[in-house]
C-alpha positions in Angstrom: 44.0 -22.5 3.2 40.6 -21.5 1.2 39.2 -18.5 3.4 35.8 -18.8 5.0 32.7 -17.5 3.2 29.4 -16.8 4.8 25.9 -16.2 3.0 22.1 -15.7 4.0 19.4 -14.5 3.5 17.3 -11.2 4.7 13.6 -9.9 4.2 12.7 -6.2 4.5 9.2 -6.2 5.5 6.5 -3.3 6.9 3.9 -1.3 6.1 3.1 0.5 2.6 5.8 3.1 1.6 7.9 2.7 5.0 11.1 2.6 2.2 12.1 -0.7 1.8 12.6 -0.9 -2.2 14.6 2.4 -0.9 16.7 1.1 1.7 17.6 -2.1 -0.6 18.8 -0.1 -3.6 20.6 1.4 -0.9 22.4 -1.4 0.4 23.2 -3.3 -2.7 24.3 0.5 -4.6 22.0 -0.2 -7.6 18.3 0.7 -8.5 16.9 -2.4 -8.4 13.7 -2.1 -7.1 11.1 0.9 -8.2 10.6 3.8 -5.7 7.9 6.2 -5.4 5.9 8.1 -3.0 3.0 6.2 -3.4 1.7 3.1 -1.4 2.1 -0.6 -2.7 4.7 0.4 -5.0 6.5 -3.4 -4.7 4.1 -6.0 -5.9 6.1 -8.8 -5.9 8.7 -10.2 -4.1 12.1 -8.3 -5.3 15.6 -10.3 -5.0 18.8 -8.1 -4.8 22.3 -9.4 -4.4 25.3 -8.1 -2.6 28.3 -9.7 -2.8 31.5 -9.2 -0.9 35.0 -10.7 -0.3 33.9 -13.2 2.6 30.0 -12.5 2.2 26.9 -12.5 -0.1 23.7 -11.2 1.4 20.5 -11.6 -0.5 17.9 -9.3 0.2 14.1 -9.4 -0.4 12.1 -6.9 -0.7 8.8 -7.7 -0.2 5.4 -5.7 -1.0 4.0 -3.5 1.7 1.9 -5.5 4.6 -1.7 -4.3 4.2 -5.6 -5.1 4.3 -6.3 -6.7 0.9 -9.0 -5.2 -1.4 -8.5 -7.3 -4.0 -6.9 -10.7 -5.3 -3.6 -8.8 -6.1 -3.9 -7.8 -2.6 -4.2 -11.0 -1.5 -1.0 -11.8 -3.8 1.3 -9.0 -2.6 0.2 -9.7 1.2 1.0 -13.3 1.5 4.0 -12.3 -0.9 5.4 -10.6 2.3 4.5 -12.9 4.8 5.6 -16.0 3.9 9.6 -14.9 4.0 9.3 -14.4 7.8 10.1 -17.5 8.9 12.6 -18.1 5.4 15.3 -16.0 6.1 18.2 -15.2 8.0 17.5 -12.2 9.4 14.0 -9.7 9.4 14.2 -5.7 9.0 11.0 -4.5 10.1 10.5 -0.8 9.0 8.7 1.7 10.1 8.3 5.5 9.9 9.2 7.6 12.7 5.6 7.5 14.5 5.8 8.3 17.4 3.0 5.5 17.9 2.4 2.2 16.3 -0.5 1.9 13.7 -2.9 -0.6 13.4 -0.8 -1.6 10.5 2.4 -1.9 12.2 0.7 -3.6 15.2 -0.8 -6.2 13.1 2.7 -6.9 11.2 4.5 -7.2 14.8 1.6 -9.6 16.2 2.7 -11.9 13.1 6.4 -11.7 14.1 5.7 -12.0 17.6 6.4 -16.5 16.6 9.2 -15.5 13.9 12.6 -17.7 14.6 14.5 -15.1 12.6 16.3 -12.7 14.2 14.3 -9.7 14.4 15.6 -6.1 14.0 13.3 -2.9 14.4 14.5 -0.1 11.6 13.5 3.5 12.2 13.6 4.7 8.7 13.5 8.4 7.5 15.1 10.0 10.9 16.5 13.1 8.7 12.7 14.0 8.9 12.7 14.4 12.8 14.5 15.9 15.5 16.7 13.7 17.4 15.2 13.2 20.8 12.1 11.6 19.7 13.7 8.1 18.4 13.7 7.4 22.1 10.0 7.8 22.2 9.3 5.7 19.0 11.8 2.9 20.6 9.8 2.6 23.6 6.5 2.6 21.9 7.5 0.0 20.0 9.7 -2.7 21.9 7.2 -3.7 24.1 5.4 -5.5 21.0 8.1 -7.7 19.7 11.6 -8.8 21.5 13.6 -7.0 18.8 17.4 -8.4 18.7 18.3 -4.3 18.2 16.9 -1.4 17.0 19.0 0.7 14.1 18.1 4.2 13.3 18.9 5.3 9.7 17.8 7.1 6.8 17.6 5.0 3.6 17.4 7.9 1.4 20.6 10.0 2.2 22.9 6.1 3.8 22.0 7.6 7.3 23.8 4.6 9.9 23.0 2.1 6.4 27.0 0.9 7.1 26.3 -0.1 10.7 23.4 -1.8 9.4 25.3 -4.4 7.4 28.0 -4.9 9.7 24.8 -5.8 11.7 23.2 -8.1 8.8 27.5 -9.7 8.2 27.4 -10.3 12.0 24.2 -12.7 11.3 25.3 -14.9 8.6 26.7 -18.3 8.4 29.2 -20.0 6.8 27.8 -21.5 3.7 27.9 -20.7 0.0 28.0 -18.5 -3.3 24.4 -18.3 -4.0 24.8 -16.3 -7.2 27.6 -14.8 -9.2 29.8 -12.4 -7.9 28.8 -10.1 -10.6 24.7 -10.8 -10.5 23.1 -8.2 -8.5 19.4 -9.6 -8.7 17.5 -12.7 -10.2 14.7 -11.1 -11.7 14.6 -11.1 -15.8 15.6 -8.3 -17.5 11.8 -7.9 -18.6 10.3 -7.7 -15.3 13.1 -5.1 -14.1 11.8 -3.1 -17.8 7.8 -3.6 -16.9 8.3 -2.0 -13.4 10.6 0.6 -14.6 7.5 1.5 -16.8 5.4 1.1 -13.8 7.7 3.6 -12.2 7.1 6.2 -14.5 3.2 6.0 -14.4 3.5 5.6 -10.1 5.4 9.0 -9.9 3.1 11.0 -12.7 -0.1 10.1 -12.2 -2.9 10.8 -9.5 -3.6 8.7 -6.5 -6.6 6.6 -7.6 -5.2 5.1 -11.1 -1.6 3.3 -10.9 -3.1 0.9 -8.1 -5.3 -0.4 -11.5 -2.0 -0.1 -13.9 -0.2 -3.1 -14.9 2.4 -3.3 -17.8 3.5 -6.4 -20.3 6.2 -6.3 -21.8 5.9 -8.0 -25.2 8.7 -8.3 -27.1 12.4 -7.6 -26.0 14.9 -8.1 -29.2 18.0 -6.6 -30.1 18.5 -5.7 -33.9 20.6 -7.5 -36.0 24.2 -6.4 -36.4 23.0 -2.7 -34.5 23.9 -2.6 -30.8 20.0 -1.2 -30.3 17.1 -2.6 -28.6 13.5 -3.0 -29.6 11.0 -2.8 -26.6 7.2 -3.1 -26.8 5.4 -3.0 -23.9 1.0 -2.9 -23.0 0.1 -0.8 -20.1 -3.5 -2.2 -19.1 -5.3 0.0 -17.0 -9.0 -0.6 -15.3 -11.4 1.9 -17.1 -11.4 3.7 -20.4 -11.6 6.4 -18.7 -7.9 6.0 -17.0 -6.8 4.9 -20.8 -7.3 8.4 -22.0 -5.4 10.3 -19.2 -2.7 7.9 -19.2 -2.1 8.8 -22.8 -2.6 12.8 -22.1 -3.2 15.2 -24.1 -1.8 14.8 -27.8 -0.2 11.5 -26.3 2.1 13.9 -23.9 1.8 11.7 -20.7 2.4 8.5 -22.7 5.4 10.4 -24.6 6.8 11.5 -20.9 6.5 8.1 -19.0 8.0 6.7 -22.2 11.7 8.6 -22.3 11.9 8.3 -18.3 11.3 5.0 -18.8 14.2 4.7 -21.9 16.5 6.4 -19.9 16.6 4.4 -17.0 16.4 1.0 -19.3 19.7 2.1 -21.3 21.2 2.5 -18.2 20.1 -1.2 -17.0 21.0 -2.7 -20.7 23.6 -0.9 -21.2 22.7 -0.5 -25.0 20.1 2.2 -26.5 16.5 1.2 -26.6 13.6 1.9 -28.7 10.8 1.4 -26.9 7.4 1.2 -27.7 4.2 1.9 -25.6 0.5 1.0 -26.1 -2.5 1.3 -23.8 -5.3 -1.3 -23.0 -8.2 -1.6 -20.4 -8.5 -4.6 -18.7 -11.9 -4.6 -16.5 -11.4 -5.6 -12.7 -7.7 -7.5 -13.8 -7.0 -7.1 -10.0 -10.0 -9.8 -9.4 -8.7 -12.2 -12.5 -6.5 -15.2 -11.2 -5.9 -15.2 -15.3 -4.6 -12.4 -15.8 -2.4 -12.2 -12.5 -0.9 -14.7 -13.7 -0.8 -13.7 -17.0 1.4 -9.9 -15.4 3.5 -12.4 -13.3 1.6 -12.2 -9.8 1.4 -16.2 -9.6 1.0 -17.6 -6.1 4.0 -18.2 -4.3 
């Protein structure tokens, strides 16, 4: 008798840098979304799969819920939304406030009409003392009628185990989705382009990765040589940014470049050349063109 198998989907939504792409790589046991301590990190909406015995979950990580300044704003915000009422099941995640934010209360107004089950994550608890969760449950559940509300800590698998027994318990009988052995839909390339974008997120200061996007080019492997040839365009706003991107005696570039490598080899599984240039691209953020052109097409 062929054993049951059960499948579905599940959205990770919230506010900027709540730890989402953190709490996914988490789950799944693979990098596949870029982390860093900056706001708006995800841009697009990130697909990672884990797949069990009797199960395959497939998470989405979507970008941070904000107020849109710009078209790509626009982009990443309605990127979010629109899985609410697609999925299986919703993790909303927050930070341990004791209060809700304007943010937070806007994203829980929108879920107040969500069909989805809806689960309230307290994220980053190694970073407070115990007895306030209480507190930030009670300020909270009087927004939304959460189905539960799971304390963890993303970064160090805090309670991340009773989290998917919790997301198993949700799913349905139905199929496969992907192969067993596919841990996330998105192209190689895009995976290599955000690993760039990594890189710049983490060294540079606040004001210029929010301009940065990156191209990858070309993508070949050489003939009869297990290496790989990368070139890849970052495209920043202002000339201005162009020059500190590339440092001093091309150090920064040089730096975000062999992170960058490293963690590609490791996704490729083959050495990689890679190859960096720098453009400016005037107001790109405002350009349906070139959105689309760095893969931010309407959903």
């Amino acid at each position: 008798m062929k054993e049951k198998f059960y499948s579905g989907f599940v959205s990770l939504v919230g506010r900027p840098n709540v730890g989402k792409s953190t709490l996914m790589n988490q789950l799944v046991g693979e990098k596949i979304a870029i982390i860093s301590n900056k706001p708006q990190t995800t841009r697009n909406r990130i697909q990672a799969i884990l797949t069990n015995d009797d199960f395959q979950v497939v998470f989405i990580d979507t970008p941070g819920i904000h107020k849109p300044k710009s078209k790509l704003g626009e982009f990443m915000v309605k990127s979010a939304t629109t899985t609410f009422n697609e999925v299986d099941v919703v993790l909303f995640l927050i930070e341990p406030d004791a209060k809700p934010g304007p943010g937070d209360i806007r994203i829980m107004e929108k879920l107040q009409g969500v069909q989805s089950p809806v689960y309230l994550i307290i994220n980053k608890i190694d970073t407070i003392e115990r007895g306030k969760i209480l507190e930030i449950i009670d300020a909270y559940r009087k927004y939304v009628d959460f189905k539960e509300i799971v304390p963890i800590s993303a970064i160090k698998g805090e309670n991340t185990q009773r989290l998917l027994e919790i997301i198993r318990s949700e799913l349905s009988e139905g199929p496969k989705y992907f192969p067993e052995d596919l841990i996330t839909d998105q192209p190689e390339r895009q995976i290599c382009s955000e690993l760039i974008r990594e890189k710049l997120l983490v060294l540079l200061d606040e004001e210029i990765p929010h301009g940065i996007a990156v191209e990858i080019m070309s993508m070949k492997k050489r003939e009869n040589k297990d290496l790989i040839d990368i070139e890849a365009t970052i495209y920043c706003e202002r000339d201005s940014h162009k020059g500190i991107i590339i440092g001093k005696k091309g150090e920064m570039l040089k730096t975000v470049g062999t992170r960058a490598r490293i963690d590609m080899q490791r996704l490729l599984g083959s050495p990689v050349n890679l190859q960096l240039w720098v453009k400016s691209k005037k107001d790109w953020r405002d350009s349906d063109f070139l959105l689309k052109n760095f893969g931010y097409s309407k959903q």
